[in-house]
C-alpha positions in Angstrom: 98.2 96.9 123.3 100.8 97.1 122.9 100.6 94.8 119.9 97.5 97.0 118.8 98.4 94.5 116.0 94.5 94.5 115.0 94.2 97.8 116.4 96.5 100.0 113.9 98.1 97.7 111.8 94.6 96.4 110.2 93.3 100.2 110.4 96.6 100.9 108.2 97.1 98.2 106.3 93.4 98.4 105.3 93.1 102.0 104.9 96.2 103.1 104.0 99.0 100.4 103.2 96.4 98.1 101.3 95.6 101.4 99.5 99.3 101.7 98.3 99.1 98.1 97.2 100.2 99.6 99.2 98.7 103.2 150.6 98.1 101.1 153.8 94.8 99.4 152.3 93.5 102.2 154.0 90.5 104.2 151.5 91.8 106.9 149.5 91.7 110.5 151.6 88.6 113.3 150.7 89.3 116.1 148.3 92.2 118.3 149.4 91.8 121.3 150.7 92.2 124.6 148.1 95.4 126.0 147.9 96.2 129.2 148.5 100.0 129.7 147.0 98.3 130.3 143.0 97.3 133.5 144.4 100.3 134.7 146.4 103.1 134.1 142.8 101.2 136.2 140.5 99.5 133.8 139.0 97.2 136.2 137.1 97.9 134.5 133.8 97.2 131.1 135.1 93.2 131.8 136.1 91.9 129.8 133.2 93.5 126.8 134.2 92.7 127.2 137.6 89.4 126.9 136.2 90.4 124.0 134.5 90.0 121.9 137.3 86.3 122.9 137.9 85.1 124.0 134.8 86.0 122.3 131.1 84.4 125.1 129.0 87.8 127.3 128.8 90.3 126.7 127.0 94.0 125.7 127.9 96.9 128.4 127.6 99.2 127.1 124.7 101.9 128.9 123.1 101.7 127.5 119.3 105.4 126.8 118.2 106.2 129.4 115.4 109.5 128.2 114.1 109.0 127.8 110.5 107.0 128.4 107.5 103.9 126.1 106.5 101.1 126.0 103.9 99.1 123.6 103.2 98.9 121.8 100.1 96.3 121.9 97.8 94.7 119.5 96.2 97.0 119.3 92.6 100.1 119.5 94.8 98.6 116.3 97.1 97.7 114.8 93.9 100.9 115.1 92.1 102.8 113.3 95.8 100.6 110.6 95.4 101.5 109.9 91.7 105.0 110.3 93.1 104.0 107.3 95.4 102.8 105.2 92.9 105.9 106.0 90.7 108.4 104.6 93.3 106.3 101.4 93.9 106.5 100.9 89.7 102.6 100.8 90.3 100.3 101.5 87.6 97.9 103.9 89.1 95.8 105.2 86.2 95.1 101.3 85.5 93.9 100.6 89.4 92.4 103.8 89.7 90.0 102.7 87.3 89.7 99.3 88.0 88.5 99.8 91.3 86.1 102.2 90.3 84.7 100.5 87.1 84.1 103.3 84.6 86.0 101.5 81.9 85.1 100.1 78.6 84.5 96.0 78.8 87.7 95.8 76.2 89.2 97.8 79.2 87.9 95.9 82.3 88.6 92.7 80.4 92.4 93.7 80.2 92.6 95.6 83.7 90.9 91.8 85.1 93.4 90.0 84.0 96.4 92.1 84.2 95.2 92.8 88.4 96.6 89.8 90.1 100.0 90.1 88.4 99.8 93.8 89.3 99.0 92.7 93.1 102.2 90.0 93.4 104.3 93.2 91.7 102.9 95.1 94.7 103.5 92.4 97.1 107.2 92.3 95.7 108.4 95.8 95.5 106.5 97.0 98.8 107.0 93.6 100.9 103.7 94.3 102.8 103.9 91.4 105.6 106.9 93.4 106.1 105.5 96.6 106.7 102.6 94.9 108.7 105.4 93.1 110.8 106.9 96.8 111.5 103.5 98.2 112.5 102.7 96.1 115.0 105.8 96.0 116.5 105.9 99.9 116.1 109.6 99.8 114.4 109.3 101.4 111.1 111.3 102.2 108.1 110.9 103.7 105.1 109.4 101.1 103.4 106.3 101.5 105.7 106.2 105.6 104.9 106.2 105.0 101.3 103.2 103.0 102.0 101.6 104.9 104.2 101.9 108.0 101.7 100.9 106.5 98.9 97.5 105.2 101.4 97.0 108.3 102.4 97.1 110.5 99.0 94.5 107.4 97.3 92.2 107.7 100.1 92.6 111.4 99.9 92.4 111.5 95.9 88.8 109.5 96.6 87.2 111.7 99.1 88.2 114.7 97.1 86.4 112.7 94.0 82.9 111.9 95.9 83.7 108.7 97.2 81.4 107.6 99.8 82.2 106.0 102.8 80.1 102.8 101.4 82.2 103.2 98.3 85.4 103.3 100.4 84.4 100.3 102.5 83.4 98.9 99.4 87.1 99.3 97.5 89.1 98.7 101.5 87.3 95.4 101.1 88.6 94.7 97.8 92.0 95.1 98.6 92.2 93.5 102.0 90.6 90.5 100.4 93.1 90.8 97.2 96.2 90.9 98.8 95.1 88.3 101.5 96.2 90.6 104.3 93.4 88.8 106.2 90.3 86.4 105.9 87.6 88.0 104.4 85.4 87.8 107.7 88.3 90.2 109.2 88.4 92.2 106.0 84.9 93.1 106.3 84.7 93.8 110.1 87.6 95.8 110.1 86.9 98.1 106.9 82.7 98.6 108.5 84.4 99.4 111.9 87.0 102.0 111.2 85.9 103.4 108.0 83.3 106.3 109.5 85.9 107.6 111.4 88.9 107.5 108.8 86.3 109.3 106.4 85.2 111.7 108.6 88.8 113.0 109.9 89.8 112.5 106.6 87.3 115.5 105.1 88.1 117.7 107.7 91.9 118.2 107.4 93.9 119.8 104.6 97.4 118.4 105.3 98.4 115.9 103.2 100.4 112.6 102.8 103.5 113.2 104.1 102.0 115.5 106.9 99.8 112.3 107.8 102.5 109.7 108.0 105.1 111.9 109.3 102.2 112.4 112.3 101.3 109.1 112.5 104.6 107.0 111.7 107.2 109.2 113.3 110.9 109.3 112.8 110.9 106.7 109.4 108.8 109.5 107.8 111.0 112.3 108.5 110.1 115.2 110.7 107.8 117.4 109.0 106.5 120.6 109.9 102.8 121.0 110.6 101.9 124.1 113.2 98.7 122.2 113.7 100.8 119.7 115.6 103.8 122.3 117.2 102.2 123.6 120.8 104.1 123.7 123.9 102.2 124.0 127.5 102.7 126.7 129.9 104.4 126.4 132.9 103.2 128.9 135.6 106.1 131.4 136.8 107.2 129.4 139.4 111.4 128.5 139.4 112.1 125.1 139.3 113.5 123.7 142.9 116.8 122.7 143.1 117.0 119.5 143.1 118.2 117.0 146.3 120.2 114.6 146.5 118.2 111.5 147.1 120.5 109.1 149.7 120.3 105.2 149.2 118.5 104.1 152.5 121.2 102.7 155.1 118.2 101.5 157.4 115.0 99.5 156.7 112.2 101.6 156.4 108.2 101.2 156.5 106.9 100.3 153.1 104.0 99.8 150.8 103.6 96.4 148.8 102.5 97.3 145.8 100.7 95.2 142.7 100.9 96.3 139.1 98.6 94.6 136.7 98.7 95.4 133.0 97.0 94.3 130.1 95.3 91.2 130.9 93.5 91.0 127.2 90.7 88.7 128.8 89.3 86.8 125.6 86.0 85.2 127.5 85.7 82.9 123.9 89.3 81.1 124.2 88.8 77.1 123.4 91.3 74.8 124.6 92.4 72.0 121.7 91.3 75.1 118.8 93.7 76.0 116.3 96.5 78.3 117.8 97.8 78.9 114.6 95.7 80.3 112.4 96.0 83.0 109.5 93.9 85.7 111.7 95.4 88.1 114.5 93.6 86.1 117.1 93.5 82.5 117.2 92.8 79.6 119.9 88.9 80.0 119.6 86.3 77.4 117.9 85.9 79.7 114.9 89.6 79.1 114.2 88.4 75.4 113.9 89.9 72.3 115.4 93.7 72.1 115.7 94.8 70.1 112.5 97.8 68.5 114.1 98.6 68.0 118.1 101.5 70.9 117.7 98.9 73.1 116.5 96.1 72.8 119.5 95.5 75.7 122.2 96.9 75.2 125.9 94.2 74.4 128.4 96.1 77.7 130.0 96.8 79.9 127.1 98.9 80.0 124.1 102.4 81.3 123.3 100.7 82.2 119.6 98.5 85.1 118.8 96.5 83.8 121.8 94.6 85.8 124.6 94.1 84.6 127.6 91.8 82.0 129.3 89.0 83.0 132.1 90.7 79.8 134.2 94.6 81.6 134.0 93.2 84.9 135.6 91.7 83.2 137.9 94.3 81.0 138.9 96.5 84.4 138.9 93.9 86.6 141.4 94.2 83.1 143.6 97.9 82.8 143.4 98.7 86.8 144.0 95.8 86.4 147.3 97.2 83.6 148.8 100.7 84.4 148.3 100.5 88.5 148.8 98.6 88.7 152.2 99.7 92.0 152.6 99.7 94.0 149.8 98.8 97.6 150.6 96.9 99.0 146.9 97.1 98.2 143.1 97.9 99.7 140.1 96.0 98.9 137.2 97.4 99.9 133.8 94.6 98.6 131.4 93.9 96.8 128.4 91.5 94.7 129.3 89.7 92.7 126.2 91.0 90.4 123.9 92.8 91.7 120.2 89.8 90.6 118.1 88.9 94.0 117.6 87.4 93.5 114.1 84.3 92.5 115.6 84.1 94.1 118.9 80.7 95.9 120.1 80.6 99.0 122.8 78.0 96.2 124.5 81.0 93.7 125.1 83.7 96.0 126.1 81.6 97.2 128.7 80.8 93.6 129.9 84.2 92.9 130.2 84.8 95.9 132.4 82.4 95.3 134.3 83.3 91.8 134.9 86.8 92.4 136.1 85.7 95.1 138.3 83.7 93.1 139.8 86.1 90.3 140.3 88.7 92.5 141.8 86.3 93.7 144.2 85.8 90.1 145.2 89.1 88.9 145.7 90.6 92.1 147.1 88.0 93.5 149.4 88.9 96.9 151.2 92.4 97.3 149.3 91.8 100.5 146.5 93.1 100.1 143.0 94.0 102.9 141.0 93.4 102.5 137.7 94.9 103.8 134.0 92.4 103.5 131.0 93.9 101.4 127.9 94.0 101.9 124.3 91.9 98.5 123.5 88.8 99.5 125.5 87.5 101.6 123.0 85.3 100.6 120.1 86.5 101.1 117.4 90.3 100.4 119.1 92.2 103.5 119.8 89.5 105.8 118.9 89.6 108.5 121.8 88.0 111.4 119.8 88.1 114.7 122.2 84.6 116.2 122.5 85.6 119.6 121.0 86.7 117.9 116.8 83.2 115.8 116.7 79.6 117.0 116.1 78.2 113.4 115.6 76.8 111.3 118.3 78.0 108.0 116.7 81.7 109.4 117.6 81.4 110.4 120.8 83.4 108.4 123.7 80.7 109.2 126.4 79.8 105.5 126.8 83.1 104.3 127.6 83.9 107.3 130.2 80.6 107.7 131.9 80.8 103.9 132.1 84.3 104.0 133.5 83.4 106.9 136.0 80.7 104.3 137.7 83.1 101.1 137.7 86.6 103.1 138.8 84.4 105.0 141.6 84.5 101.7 143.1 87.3 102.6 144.7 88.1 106.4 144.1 86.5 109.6 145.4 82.9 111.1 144.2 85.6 114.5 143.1 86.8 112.7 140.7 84.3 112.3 139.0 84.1 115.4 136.7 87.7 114.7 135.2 86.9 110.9 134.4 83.7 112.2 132.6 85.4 114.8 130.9 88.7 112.5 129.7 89.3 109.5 132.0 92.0 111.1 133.7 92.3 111.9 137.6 94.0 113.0 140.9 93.7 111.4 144.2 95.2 112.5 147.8 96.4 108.4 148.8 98.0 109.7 152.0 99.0 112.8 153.3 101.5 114.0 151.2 101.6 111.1 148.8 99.3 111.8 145.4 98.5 109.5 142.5 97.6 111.0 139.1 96.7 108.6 136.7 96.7 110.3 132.8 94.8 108.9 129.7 97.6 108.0 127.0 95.3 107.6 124.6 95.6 111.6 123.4 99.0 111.0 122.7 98.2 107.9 121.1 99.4 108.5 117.3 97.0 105.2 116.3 94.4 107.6 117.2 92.7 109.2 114.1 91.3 111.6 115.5 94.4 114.0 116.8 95.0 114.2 112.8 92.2 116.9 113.0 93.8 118.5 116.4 96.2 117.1 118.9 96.5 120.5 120.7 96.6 119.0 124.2 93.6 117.2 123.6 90.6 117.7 126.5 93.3 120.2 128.0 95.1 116.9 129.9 98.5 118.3 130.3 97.9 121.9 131.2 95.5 119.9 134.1 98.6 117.9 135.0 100.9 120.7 135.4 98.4 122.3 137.3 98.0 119.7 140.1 101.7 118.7 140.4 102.2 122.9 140.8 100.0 122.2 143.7 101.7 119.3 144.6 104.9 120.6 144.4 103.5 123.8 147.0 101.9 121.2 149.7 105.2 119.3 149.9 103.0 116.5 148.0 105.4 113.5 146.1 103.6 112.2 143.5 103.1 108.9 140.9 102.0 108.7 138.0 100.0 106.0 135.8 98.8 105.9 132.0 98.6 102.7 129.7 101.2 104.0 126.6 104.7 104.9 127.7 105.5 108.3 126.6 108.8 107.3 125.2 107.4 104.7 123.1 106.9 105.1 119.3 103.1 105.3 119.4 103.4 108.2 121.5 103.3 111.3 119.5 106.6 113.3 119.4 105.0 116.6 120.2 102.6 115.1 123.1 105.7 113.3 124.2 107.8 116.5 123.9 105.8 118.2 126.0 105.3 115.4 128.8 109.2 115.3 129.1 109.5 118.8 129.4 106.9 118.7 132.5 108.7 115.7 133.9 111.9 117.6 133.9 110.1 120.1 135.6 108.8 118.6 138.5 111.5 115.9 138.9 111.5 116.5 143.1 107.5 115.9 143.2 107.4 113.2 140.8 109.1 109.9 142.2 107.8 107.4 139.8 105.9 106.4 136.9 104.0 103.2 135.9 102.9 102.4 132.1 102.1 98.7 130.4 100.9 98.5 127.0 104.3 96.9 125.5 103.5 93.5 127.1 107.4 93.5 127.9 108.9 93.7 131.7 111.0 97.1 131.0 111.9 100.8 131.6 112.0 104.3 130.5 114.7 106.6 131.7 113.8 110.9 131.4 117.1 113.0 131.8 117.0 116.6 132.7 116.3 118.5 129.2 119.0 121.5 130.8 121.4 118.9 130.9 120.6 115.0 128.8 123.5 113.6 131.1 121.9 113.9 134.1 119.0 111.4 134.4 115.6 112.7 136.8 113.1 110.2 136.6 112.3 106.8 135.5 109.0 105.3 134.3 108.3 101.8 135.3 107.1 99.6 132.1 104.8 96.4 133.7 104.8 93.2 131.8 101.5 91.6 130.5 99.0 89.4 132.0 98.5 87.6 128.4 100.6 85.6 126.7 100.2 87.5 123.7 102.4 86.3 121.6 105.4 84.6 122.3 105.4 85.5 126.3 104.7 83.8 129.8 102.1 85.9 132.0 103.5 88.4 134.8 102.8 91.0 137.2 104.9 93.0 139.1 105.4 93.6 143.0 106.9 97.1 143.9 108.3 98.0 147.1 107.6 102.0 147.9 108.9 103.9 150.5 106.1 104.7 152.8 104.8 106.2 155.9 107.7 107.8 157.6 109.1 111.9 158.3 110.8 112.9 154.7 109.8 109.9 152.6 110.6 109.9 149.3 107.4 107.6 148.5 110.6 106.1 145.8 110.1 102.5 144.5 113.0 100.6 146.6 112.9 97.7 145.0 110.0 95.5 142.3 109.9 91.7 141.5 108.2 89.9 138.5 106.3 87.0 138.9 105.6 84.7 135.8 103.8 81.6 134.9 105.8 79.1 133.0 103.1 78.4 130.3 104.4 75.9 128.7 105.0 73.7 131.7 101.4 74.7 132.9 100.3 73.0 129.9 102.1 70.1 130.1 101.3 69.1 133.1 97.7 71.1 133.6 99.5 72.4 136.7 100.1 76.1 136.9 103.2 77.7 138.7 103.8 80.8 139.4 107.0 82.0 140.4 109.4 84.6 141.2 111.3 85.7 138.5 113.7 88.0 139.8 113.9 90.6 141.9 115.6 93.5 140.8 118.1 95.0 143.2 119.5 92.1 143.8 119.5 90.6 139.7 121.2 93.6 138.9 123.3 94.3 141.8 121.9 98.2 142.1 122.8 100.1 144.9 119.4 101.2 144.8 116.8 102.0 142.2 117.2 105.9 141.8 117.6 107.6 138.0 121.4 107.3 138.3 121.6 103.9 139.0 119.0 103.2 136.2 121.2 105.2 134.1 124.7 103.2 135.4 123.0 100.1 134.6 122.2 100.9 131.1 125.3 101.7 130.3 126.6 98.6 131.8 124.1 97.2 129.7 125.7 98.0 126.2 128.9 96.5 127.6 128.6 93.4 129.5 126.9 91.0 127.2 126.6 88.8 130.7 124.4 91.2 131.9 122.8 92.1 128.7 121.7 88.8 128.2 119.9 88.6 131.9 117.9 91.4 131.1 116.6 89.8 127.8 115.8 87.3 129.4 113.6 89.4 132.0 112.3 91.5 129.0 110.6 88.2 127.5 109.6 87.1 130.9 111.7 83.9 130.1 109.6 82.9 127.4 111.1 80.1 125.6 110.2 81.0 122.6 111.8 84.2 122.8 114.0 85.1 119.7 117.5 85.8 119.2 119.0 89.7 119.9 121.7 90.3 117.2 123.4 93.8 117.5 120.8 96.0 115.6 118.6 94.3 118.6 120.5 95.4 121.1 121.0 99.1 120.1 117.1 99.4 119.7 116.2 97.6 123.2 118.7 99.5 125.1 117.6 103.0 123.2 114.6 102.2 124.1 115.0 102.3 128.1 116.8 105.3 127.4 114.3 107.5 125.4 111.4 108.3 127.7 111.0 110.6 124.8 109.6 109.1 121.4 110.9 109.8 118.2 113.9 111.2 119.4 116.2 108.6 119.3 119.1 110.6 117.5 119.6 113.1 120.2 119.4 110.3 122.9 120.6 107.1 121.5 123.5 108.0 119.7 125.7 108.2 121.9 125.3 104.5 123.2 124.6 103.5 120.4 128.0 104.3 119.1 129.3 102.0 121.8 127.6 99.4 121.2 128.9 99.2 117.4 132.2 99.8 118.6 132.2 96.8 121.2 130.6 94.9 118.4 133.4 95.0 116.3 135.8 92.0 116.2 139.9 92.5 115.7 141.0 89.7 113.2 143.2 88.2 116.1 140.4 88.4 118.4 138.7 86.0 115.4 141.3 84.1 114.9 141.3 83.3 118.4 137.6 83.1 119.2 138.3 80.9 116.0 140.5 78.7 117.8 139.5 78.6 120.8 135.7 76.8 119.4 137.4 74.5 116.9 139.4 73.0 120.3 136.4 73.1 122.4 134.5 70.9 119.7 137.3 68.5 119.5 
């Protein structure tokens, strides 16, 4: 997803903001062999999670965060907020309340009738709500998107509490979507039948209320509320942290594995060249959109720079391209994200086609070369609903079809002992080479789009405690190891306390750790993760692939990395990465594809290397040179150009962003730079006068 634009903002918007009117190519190695050390660092405490690997029936060790006092309101108290809501939105709720429900007097409904649509455009002026959908998708909030979201949250909350069924909610969802034309009324319907079970059912079973929800599920623009039902830390097994070496830039050319990352290709298997591109529904360029009604407005024979997917004939010509052109890449990363953004009417049946057919299309073009792959947030039906097997009692719920499915397509290329752990929660460890370890992690428990952690996000399926416990054993076998997920931890639809915690074990084991690989944002970017003894000292960096699709507004990408390989002391360290686009817009003007090397990245940047420091160096050069700046914006959007402009408040937020591998943190991590930034975007009055001067001679 990123843009889980269909994902969570039409779950929101329709449930909640609507409501407020609101390796060598060689095959992976056998299971390693057990590992004696947990037994010799009295490691008594930690038999449970030893366990954990073989046996999910116990639970994780978790120390629940105690620093504060919490109860839970009840239901006057929740009711009262809401009011409070509706009170700051000048909305008249009594009146809607009613009017939705019908049990008024026909002198009533005759009045309430009329007096609705000037009640809706009151709505639509105070709240701004293509604002707040803008702001969901792109995952930067404000305050104008809490307001909504509480006032969502208390009405649906005010009618469960009142009997509404879930027909009746679907039924009144409907009604507003259509009202307020968030959408068509085809995507209004599929979206309020798809989501609605689950946002009912998590919705009965929790007693916090509206500002505990969208402080949860919004982040930082809601305020940091306490809630102990979401404050846990992991344990760390009694085991000092190793100091730290020095990692040397490289003086002498070194073996190395060729690496491809591909992320999010969002195959849409019903895109229609010459369909309308630009339609009024989160996914266009496909023959229910209808013809194009001016030449401007048609779909690329190769994709769409609008809210388009892409085309069966661009990943093809992509798999040819990257075979013909990388003979000798070694394995691949795959980050996930593979069907289109039309999620309002998705089936579990088509997902799994889709799976199936890419697996089996990557099997064809790259025989004998494993892929390691990282689940994504849009191959669940409903989108982003991961519900852990432990908060559902209802077989409609359960995620078993998507991870019994994925165990048979990723085995493909991965180990039968793996199998248990994939089943379980689509996560998994694999031995690559001797002393070189891949772990990939399913994101979607931090995922805050995910309903379901409202009822628990305890270190859903116990996925964290399992990490710490194979990178303990990494760390004792001399093992370096990468990591890949789907949603960057530091970004905003990470929760804060999942996040939290996923720093902290970062930090950790920094020496076993040498990189991380994420996609999800559709952007070609970074994460940065600093030592949490000491925020000045960086320790690890998370590599952020660009999309396949074009959606919206980019040119298609993958990424090459270069990692250290098969050599005495290897740091198994990326040592350099390229991106390679397609320049849609050319491809479509001349039906001839190109793909090309963007840039590659040591020598863009001019880094001495690509450790954490000179990560860290560049983004401080980054908040200062506006040269350089400028570059990297240009490598963000994969040199789309239809890319927007970057004003100042731009800038602080994209280079925050590499900065915070930590979400919803941005105070403690970006204010620093960010204080430069506004300082180096202030302008003296003779530096005006001059810039002044200078441009009224250049024009003459």
């Amino acid at each position: 997803m990123q843009f889980s634009l269909l994902t969570w903002s039409r779950q929101i918007v329709t449930f909640i903001t609507v409501c407020a009117v609101f390796t060598t190519g060689v095959p992976v190695e056998k299971l390693r062999k057990a590992v004696p050390q947990w037994t010799t660092h009295n490691m008594s405490l930690w038999e449970d999670v030893i366990l954990l690997s073989t046996d999910s029936n116990h639970q994780p060790l978790l120390m629940i965060n105690k620093t504060g006092v919490y109860t839970a309101p009840d239901i006057e108290k929740m009711e009262n907020e809401t009011l409070k809501q509706f009170q700051i939105l000048k909305a008249n709720y009594t009146k809607y309340f009613y009017d939705i429900n019908g049990t008024k007097s026909k002198e009533d409904s005759r009045a309430s009738r009329a007096a609705l649509p000037g009640f809706v455009d009151k709505a639509l002026q105070l709240l701004n709500l293509n604002q707040v959908v803008g702001e969901v998708e792109t995952s930067v909030m404000s305050k104008m998107s809490c307001t909504a979201c509480k006032a969502g949250a208390g009405l649906l909350q005010h009618y469960i509490k009142h009997g509404k069924t879930r027909d009746d909610i679907v039924k009144i969802t409907y009604q507003f979507c259509t009202s307020f034309k968030l959408q068509t009324p085809r995507v209004c319907e599929g979206i309020t039948e798809l989501f609605s079970g689950e946002v009912v059912y998590v919705l009965q079973r929790i007693s916090i209320g509206p500002e505990e929800i969208c402080s949860f599920v919004i982040g930082d623009a809601c305020g940091d509320v306490y809630n102990p039902t979401h404050e846990w830390d992991v344990v760390f097994p009694p085991v000092p942290k190793p100091t730290p070496n020095e990692i040397k830039i490289l003086k002498e050319p070194v073996p190395q594995f060729k690496v491809l990352h591909l992320s999010d290709t969002h195959f849409d298997p019903y895109y229609e060249e010459g369909t309308n591109a630009d339609c009024n529904e989160p996914l266009c360029c496909r023959l229910t959109n209808g013809p194009a009604v001016s030449p401007q407005s048609r779909a690329g024979r190769w994709g769409d720079y609008r809210k388009c997917d892409t085309p069966k004939r661009t990943i093809d010509n992509m798999l040819q391209h990257i075979v013909s052109t990388h003979t000798d890449i070694d394995y691949i990363i795959w980050t996930g994200d593979l069907p289109a953004h039309d999620i309002w009417n998705q089936t579990k049946e088509e997902n799994l086609s889709i799976l199936k057919e890419t697996v089996a299309q990557l099997l064809k073009m790259f025989p004998g070369i494993p892929i390691f792959p990282a689940l994504g947030n849009h191959e669940a039906v409903p989108v982003n609903s991961f519900p852990p097997s432990s908060l559902i009692n209802k077989p409609e719920f359960a995620i078993d079809w998507l991870y019994s499915e994925l165990d048979t397509q990723w085995r493909r290329w991965l180990p039968g002992s793996v199998s248990r752990t994939i089943k379980r929660g689509a996560f998994y460890s694999v031995l690559v080479r001797p002393g070189f370890r891949i772990i990939s992690l399913n994101m979607n428990y931090c995922n805050n789009k995910n309903w379901w952690l409202l009822m628990n996000s305890t270190d859903p399926v116990k996925e964290l405690q399992w990490f710490i416990y194979e990178l303990q054993n990494a760390e004792f076998n001399g093992e370096k190891v990468h990591v890949l997920g789907h949603i960057p931890p530091g970004h905003p639809d990470c929760l804060k306390v999942w996040s939290r915690n996923y720093y902290a074990i970062i930090s950790r084991y920094e020496s076993t750790i040498t990189a991380q690989f994420f996609g999800h944002t559709h952007f070609d970017e970074f994460e940065l993760f600093y030592d949490t003894q000491d925020l000045g000292r960086p320790v690890s960096i998370a590599y952020v692939g660009p999309s396949v699709t074009p959606y919206y507004d980019l040119n298609p990408g993958y990424r090459i990395y270069y990692v250290d390989g098969d050599r005495e002391h290897s740091t198994r360290a990326v040592l350099d990465h390229e991106t390679w686009v397609m320049n849609l817009k050319e491809a479509n003007l001349y039906d001839y594809p190109i793909w090309q090397k963007l840039y590659s990245t040591q020598a863009a940047y001019s880094l001495p290397s690509l450790r954490p420091e000179d990560w860290d160096t560049f983004v401080n050069n980054l908040a200062e040179d506006q040269t350089l700046f400028d570059l990297y914006y240009k490598h963000y959007w994969k040199n789309s150009p239809t890319r927007p402009a970057c004003d100042a408040e731009c800038k602080k937020r994209m280079i925050c962003d590499l900065r915070s591998g930590r979400s919803h943190d941005r105070k403690i991590l970006c204010q620093e730079i960010e204080s430069r930034i506004d300082a180096g975007s202030r302008i003296s009055w003779s530096a005006w006068l001059y810039n002044g001067f200078t441009a009224s001679v250049t024009m003459i």
